[in-house]
N, C-alpha and C positions, 0 to 999 in steps of 0.2 A: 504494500500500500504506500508506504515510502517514497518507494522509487517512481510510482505512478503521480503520488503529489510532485515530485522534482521535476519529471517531464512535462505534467502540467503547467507548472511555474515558468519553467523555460520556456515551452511553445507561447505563455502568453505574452512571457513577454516581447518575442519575435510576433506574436500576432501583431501587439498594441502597434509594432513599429512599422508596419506594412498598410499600405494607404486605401487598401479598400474592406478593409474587417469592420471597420463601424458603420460601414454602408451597410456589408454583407449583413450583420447582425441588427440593424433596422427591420432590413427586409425579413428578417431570420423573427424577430419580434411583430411583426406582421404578419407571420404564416404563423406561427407555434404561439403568440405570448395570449395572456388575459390578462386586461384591468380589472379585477373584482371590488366592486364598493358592496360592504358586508353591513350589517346594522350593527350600531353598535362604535361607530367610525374605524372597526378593524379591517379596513383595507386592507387588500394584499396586490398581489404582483404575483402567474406565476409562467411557467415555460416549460415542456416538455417535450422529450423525445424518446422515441420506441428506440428499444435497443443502442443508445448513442450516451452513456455517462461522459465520454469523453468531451464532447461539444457543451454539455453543457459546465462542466468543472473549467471551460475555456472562460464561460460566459461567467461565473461565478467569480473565477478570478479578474478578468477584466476591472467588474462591478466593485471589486474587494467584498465579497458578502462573506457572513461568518455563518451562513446558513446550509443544514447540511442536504443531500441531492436524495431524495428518496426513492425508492423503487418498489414498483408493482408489477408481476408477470412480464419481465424484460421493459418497460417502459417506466424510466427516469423521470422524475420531478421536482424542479427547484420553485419554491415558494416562498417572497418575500414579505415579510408585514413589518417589518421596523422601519420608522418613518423615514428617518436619516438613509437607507439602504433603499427604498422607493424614490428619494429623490434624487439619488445618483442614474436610476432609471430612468425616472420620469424627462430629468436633465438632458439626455443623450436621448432620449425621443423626441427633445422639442428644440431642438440643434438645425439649425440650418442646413448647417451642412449635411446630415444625417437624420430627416424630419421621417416618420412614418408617411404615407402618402396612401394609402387605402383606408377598407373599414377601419383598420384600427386606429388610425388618426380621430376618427370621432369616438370610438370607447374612449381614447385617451381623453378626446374633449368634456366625454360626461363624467368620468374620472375625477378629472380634475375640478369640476364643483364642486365637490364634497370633499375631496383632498386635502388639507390644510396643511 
């Protein structure tokens, strides 16, 4: 498990430095991600992938989350709810450079009414 965190670590940070991974993961948050507004103001954030821990411990590290990747029947789950760790999402969805541009531009819009 180790050595799986250290290649993680390394690829992300070759990912960060390569000029199309935060487009890629845009679009990557526009096919897989949900805005969940929960009652209660427990928001979350989350994203998954069948069979893929690796993509998403990319995306974890990226975000720096401290949150851990769950699995069900070979399909991964990363789920955010601490504010501070939704806004570094939220941030890098509402980037120019890197803006969602389908439905989930508007989740993101309803999202963020209630989002504080």
């Amino acid at each position: 498990m180790e050595s799986l965190n250290k290649l993680t670590g390394s690829m992300t940070k070759s990912v960060k430095s390569s000029r199309y991974f935060e487009s890629w993961l845009s679009g990557f948050i526009e096919a897989k991600g949900c805005f969940c507004l929960r009652t209660g103001n427990n928001h979350s954030f989350s994203i998954g992938q069948y069979k893929d821990k690796f993509l998403l411990e990319m995306i974890k590290n990226y975000f720096i989350l401290s949150n851990n990747i769950k699995i069900r029947h070979d399909f991964y789950l990363l789920e955010v709810y601490k504010k501070e760790s939704l806004r570094k999402i939220v941030n890098h969805c509402l980037s120019s450079k890197n803006p969602l541009l389908g439905a989930k531009a508007k989740s993101l819009a309803l999202f963020l009414t209630k989002f504080k």
